[in-house]
Legacy VTK file of the C-alpha trace (Angstrom):
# vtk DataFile Version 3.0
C-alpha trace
ASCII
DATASET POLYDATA
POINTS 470 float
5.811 29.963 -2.606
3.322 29.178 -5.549
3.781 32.153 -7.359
5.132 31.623 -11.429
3.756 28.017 -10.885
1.365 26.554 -13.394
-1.704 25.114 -12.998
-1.254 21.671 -14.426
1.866 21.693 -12.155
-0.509 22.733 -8.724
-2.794 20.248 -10.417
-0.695 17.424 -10.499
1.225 18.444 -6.896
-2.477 18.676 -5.462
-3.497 15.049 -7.000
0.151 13.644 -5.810
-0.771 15.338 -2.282
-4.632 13.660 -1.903
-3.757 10.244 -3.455
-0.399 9.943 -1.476
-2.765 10.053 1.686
-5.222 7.841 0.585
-2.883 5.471 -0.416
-1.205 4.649 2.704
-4.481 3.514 4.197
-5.954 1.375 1.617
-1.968 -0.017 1.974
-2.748 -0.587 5.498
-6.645 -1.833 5.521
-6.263 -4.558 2.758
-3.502 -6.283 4.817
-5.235 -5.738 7.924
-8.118 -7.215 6.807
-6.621 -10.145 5.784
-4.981 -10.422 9.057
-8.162 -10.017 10.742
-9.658 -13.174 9.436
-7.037 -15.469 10.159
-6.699 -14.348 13.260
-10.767 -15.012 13.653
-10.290 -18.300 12.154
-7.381 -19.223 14.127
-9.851 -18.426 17.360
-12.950 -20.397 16.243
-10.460 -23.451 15.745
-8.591 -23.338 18.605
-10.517 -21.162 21.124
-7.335 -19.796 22.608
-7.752 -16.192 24.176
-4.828 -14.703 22.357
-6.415 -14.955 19.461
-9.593 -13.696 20.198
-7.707 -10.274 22.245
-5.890 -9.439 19.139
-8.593 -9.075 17.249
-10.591 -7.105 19.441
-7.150 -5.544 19.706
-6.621 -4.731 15.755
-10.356 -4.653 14.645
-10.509 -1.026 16.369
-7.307 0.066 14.541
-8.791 -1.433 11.482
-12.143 0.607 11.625
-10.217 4.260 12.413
-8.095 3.505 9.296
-10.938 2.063 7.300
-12.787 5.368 7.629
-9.649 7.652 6.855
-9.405 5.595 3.738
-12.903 6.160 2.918
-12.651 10.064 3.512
-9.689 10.453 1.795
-10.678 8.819 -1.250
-13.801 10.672 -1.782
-11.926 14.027 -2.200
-9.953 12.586 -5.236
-12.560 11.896 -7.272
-14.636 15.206 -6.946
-10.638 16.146 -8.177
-11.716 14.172 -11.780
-14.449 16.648 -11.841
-12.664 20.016 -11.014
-8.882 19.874 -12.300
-8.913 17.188 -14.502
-12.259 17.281 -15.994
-10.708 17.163 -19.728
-9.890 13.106 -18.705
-12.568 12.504 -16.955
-14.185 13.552 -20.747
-11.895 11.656 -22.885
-11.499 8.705 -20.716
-14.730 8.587 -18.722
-16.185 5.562 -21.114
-13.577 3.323 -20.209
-12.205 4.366 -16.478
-15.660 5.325 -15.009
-17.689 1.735 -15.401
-14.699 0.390 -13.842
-14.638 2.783 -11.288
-18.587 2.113 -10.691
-18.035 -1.755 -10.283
-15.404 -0.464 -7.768
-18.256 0.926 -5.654
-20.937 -1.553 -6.372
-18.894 -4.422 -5.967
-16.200 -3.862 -3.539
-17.195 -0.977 -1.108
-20.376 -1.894 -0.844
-19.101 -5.404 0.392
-17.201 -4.105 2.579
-19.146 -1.337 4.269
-22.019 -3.732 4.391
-20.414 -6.020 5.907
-18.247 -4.025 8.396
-20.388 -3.256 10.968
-21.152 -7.228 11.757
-17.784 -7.949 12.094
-16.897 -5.026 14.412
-20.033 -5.201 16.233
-21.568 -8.490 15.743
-20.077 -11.651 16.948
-22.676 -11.750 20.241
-25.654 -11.259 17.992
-25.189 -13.014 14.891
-23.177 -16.018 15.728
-19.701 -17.232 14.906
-20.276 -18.823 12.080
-21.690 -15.641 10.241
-19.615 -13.232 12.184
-16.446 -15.301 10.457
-18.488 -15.107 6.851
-18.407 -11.349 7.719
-15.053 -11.007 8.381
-14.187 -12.730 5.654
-16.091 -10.775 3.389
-14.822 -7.645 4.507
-11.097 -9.155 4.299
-12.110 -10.121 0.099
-14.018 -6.571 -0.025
-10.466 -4.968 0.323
-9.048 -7.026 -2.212
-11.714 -6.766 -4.556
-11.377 -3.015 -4.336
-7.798 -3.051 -4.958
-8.387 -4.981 -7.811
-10.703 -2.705 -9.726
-8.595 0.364 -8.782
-5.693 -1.033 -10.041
-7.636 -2.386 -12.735
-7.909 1.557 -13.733
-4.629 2.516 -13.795
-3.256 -0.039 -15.178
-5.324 0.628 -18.367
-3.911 4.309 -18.024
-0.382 2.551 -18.203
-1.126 -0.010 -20.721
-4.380 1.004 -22.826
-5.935 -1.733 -24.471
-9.697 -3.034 -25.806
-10.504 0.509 -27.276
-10.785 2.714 -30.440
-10.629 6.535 -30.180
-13.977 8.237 -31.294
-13.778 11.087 -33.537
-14.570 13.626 -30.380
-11.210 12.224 -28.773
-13.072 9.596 -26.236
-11.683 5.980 -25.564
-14.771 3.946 -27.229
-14.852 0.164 -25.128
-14.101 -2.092 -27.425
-13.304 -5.597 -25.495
-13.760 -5.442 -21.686
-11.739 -8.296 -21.135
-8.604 -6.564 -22.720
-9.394 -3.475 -21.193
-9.810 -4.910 -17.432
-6.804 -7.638 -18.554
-4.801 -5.473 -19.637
-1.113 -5.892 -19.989
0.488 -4.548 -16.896
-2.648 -5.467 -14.834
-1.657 -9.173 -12.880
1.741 -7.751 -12.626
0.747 -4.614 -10.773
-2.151 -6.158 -8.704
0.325 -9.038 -7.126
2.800 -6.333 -6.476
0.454 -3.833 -4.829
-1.466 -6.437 -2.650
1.618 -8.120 -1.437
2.903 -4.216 -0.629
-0.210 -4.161 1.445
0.126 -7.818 3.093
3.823 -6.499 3.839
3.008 -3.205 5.308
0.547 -4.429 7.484
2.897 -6.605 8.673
5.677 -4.550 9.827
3.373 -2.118 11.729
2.094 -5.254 13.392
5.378 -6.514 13.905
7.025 -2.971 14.832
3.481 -3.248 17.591
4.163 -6.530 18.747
8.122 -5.568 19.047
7.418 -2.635 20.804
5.793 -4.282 23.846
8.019 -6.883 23.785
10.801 -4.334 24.785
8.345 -3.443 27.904
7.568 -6.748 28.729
9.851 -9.864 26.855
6.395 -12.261 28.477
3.848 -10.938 27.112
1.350 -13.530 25.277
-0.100 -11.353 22.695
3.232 -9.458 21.810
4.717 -12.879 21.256
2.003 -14.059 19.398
1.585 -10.991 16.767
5.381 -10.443 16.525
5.886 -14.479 15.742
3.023 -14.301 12.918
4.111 -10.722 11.734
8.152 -12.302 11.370
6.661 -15.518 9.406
4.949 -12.815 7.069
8.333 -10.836 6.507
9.842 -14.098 5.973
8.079 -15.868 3.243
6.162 -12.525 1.837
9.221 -10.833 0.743
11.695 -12.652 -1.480
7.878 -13.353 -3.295
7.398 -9.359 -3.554
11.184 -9.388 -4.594
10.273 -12.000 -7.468
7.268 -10.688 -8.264
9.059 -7.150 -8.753
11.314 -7.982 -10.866
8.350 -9.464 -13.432
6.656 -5.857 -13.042
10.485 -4.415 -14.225
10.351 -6.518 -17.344
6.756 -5.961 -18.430
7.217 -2.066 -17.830
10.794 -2.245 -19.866
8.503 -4.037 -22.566
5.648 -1.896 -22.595
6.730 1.612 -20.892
10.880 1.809 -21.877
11.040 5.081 -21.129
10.098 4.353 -17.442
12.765 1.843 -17.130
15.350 4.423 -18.652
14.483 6.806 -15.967
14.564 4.160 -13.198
17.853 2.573 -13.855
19.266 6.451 -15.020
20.226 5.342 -18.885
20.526 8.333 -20.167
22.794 7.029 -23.268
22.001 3.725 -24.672
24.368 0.490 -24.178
25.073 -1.446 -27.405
26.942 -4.021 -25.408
25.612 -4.466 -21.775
24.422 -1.907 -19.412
25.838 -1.234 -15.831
23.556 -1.003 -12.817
23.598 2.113 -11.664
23.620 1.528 -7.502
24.303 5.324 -6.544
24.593 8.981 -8.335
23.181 12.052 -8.951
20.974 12.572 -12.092
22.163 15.861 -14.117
19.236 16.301 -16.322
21.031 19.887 -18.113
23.979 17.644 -18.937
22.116 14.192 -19.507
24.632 12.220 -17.476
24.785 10.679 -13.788
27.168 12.254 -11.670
28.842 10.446 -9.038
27.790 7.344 -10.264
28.731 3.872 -8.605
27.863 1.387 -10.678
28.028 -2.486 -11.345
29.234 -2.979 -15.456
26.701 -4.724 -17.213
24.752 -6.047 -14.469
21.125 -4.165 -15.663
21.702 -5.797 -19.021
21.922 -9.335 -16.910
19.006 -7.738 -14.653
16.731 -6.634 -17.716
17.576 -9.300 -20.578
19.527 -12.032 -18.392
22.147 -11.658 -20.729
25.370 -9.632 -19.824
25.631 -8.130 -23.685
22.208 -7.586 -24.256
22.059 -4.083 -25.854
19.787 -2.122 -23.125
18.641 1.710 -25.160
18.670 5.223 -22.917
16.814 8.266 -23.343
18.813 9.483 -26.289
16.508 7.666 -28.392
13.384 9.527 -26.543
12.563 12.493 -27.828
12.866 15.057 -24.653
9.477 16.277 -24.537
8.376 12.570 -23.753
10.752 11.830 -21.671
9.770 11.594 -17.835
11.210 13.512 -14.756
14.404 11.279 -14.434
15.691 12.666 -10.932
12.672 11.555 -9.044
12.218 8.251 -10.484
15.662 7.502 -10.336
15.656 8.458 -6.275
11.746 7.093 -5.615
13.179 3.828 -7.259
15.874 3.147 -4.959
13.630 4.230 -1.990
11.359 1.154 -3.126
14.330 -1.112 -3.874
16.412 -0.297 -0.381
13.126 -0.679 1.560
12.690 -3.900 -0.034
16.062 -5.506 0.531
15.779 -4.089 4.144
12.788 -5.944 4.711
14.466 -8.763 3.276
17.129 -9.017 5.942
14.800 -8.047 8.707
13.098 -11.255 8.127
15.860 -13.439 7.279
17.338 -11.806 10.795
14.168 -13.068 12.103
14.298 -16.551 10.731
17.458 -17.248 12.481
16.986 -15.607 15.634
13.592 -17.802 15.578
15.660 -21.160 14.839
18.029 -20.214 17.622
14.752 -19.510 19.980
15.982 -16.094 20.617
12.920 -14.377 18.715
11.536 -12.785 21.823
14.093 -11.971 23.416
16.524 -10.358 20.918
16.238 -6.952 21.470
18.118 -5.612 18.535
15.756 -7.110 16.150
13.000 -5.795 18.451
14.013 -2.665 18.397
14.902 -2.597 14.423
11.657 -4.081 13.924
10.317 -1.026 15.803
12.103 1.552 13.754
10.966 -0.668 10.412
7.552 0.162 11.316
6.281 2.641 8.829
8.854 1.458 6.158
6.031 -0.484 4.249
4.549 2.862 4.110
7.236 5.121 2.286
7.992 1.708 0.250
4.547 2.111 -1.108
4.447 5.865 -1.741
7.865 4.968 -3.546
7.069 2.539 -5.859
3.611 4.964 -6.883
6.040 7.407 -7.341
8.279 5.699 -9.490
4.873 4.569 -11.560
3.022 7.741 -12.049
5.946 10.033 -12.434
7.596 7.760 -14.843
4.686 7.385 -16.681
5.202 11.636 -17.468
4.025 13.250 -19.734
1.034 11.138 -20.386
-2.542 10.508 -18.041
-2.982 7.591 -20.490
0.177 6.197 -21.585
1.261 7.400 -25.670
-2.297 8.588 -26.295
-3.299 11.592 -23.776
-1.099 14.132 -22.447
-1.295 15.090 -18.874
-1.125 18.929 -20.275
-3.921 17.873 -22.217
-6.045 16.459 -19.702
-6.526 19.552 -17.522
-9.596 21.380 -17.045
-9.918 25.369 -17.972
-8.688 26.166 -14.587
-6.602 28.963 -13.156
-3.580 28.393 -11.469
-4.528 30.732 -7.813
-7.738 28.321 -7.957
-5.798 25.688 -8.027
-3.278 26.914 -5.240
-5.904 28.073 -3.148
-7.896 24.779 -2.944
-3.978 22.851 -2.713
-3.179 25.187 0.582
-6.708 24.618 2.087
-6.263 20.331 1.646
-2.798 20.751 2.881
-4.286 22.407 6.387
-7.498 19.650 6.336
-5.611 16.873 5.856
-2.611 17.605 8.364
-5.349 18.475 10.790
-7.550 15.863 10.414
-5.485 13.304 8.902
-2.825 13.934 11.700
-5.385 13.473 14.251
-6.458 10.337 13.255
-2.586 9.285 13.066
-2.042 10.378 16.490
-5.228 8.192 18.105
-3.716 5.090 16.082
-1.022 5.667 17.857
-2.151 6.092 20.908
-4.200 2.560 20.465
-0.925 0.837 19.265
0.959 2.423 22.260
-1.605 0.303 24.422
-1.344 -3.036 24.442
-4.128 -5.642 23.943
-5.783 -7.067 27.100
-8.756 -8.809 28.527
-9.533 -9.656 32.191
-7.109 -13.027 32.983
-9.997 -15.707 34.305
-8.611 -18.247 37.253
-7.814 -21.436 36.682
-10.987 -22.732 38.053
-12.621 -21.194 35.005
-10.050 -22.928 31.974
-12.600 -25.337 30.983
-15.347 -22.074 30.608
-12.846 -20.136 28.624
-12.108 -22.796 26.635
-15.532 -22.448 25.395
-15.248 -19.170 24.991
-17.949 -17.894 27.452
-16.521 -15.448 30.320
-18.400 -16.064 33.330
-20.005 -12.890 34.861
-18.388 -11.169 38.082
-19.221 -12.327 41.364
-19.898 -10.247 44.374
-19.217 -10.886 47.643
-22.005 -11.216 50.156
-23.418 -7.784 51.566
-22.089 -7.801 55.216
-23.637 -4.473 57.161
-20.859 -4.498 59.532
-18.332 -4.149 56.779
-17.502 -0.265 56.509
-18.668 1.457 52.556
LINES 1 471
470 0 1 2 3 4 5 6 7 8 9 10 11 12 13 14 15 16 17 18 19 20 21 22 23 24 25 26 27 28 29 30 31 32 33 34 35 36 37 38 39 40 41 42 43 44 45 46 47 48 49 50 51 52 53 54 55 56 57 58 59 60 61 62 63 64 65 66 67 68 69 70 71 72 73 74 75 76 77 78 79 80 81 82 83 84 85 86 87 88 89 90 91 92 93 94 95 96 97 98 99 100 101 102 103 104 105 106 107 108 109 110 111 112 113 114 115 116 117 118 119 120 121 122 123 124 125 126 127 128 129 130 131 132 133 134 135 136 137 138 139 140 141 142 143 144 145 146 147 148 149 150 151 152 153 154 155 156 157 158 159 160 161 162 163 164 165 166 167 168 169 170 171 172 173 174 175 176 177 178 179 180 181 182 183 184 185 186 187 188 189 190 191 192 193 194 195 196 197 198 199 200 201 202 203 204 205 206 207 208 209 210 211 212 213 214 215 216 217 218 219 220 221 222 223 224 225 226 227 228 229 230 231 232 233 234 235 236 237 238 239 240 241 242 243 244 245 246 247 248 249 250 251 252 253 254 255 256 257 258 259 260 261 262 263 264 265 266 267 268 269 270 271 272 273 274 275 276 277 278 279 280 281 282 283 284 285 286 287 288 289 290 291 292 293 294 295 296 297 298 299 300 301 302 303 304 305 306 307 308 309 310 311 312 313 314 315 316 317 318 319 320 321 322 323 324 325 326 327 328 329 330 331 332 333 334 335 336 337 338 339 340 341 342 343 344 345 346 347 348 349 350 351 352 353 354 355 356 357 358 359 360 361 362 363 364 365 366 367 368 369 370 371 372 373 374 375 376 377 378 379 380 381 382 383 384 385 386 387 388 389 390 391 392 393 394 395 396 397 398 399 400 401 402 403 404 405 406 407 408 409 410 411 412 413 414 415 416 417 418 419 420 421 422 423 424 425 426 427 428 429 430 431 432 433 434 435 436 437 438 439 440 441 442 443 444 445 446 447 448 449 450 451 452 453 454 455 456 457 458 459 460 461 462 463 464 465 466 467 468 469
């Protein structure tokens, strides 16, 4: 199946493979996280048991995922070492301080602060057991931050000079963390996150409400998980379309390839809804398009000239049929959710949100979509950024360690049986833990004002009677 295939192309298709695994539980955990810690905060403040069972509930999820993340992270860096050690070399001085901080500043707040908030609350108090929480909730987001920190640089290289041995020299760390595509990439990839956690939670919470239309905790995490789809997503929508006009400004060629310009518009550009990308003939078949609407999309001006590839050179131009079909992926997802929570909205103001079963069960179905949305838009980024590692300045076929391509194959074929092995294991038991629903032993009435204070009052036993039969 490999055979003819180069090794910067096994390479890149092993990188693509690792970091599309990793990524869908870092896309998972940050939200989580977050959700975690309101739903902690929402307990200490109103002591209500629902509350306190869905954490216990999610918390578990949270670790499992947490450590999948953690795994499958590890294995792309040793891949800077092995197949792309020519990078790592030229742009070590710059990426691998920010990397570090990564570590010292994010993972280590997290890890160290995991185990107290899984473990901790009867030992350590509330009060600490919430700092904890919260920690681990701004540990995710402070990781996502410096990791996005790095490739944004890689997009949009700033605050450096190039040595005479080829290496990016720091220059100004504030340019080079700040960089140009930077806030626009970190408010679109943590609002990803806040939205894919909450359409698993909401695809969970809809999924028991189809077994049981009472159930407290269903209610409680569907309710919170429809608010989220809501408000979050016209905000991704918005902040989307920013990211589209600082990549047209900074990375055209990317926005060529997304929108499928291959031949420049002097006098307004049609949005291209539908076709197939001929890249032999440089054309879109099949197209269905909207005339001049990209030009209103891109310049908010209906006449704005918009320019296409023919004004890239073609060995700089990027693989247009899989940004142009990754794109759409992102965008359809996106306008999906977008009705899935303006469905929600209504069915909430006409007090049919728990009991609407066609939104349940859409909602259930719409689970994993944050997922593929994600892998989508990264996609559309890295693939669009072709044929550069850092953008105009180092070639990806220049990056590449003196490797040979069987190597290469032979280490891609043993992560694809690992990680479908392991990986899918550790799917499955999510799963199964989702499939479950979240409970804790109902106390009587007698005992409201006790659980009220959040103290469950230990079993009693009936007196021992020796005429009773064992």
């Amino acid at each position: 199946m490999l055979d003819g295939t180069t090794a910067e192309t096994l390479a890149r298709i092993q990188f693509a493979f690792t970091v599309s695994f990793h990524i869908i539980f870092p896309a998972f955990s940050i939200g989580l996280a977050s959700f975690l810690a309101v739903l902690n905060a929402l307990w200490l403040r109103s002591r209500d048991q629902t509350y306190l069972d869905l954490f216990n509930y999610w918390k578990k999820i949270f670790a499992v995922a947490f450590g999948m993340g953690v795994v499958s992270g590890i294995v792309m860096s040793y891949q800077f070492g092995t197949n792309w050690s020519v990078f790592s070399d030229k742009a070590g001085p710059v990426i691998g301080p920010l990397m570090a901080y990564e570590v010292l500043s994010a993972f280590f707040l997290e890890a160290g602060f995991l185990g107290i908030m899984l473990f901790g609350r009867d030992r350590v108090g509330d009060r600490l057991h919430m700092f904890a929480t919260a920690m681990v909730a701004f540990g995710t987001l402070m990781s996502a931050t410096w990791i996005l920190s790095v490739n944004s640089w890689m997009q949009t290289p700033a605050g450096y000079s190039i040595a005479a041995n080829g290496q990016f020299v720091p220059e100004d760390w504030w340019q080079i963390v700040f960089n140009p595509s930077f806030p626009y990439r970190l408010v679109h990839m943590v609002l990803a996150a806040y939205l894919t956690t909450a359409f698993v939670v909401g695809a969970v919470g809809a999924l028991h409400l189809l077994r049981n239309q009472a159930d407290t905790e269903a209610r409680r995490m569907f309710s919170m998980a429809m608010w989220m789809a809501l408000i979050v997503t016209p905000i991704q929508i918005v902040a989307g379309d920013s990211h589209g006009l600082n990549t047209l400004e900074h990375q055209p060629a990317k926005v060529m390839a997304m929108e499928g310009h291959y031949d420049s518009h002097p006098d307004g550009a049609p949005l291209i809804l539908f076709g197939i990308p001929n890249p032999e003939e440089k054309r879109i078949d099949y197209a269905i398009e909207v005339p001049k609407l990209s030009s209103l999309i891109l310049k908010h001006d209906l006449n704005a000239p918009l320019a296409g590839l023919d004004t890239i050179p073609d060995d700089e131009e990027p693989p247009v049929t899989i940004v142009f079909f990754s794109f759409r992926v992102m965008i359809g997802i996106g306008f999906a959710m977008l009705a899935v929570g303006a469905w929600s909205g209504l069915a909430r103001i006409r007090g049919r949100l728990f009991d609407s079963h066609w939104l349940h069960r859409i909602c259930v179905i719409m689970g994993p979509a944050g997922f593929v949305a994600v892998l989508a838009g990264w996609i559309t980024t890295e693939v669009g950024r072709q044929p550069y590692t850092v953008y105009g300045l180092l070639r990806t076929s220049d990056s590449l360690a003196p490797v040979e391509a069987p190597a290469v194959a032979t280490s891609l074929i043993a992560f694809v049986v690992v990680y479908f092995f392991v990986f899918g294991a550790g799917t499955a038991y999510i799963l199964a833990m989702m499939n479950k629903r979240p409970s804790t032993p109902r106390l009587g009435l007698r005992d409201a004002p006790i659980r009220a204070a959040g103290v469950v009052p230990p079993r009693k036993f009936a007196p021992f009677d020796p005429s009773t039969p064992n």
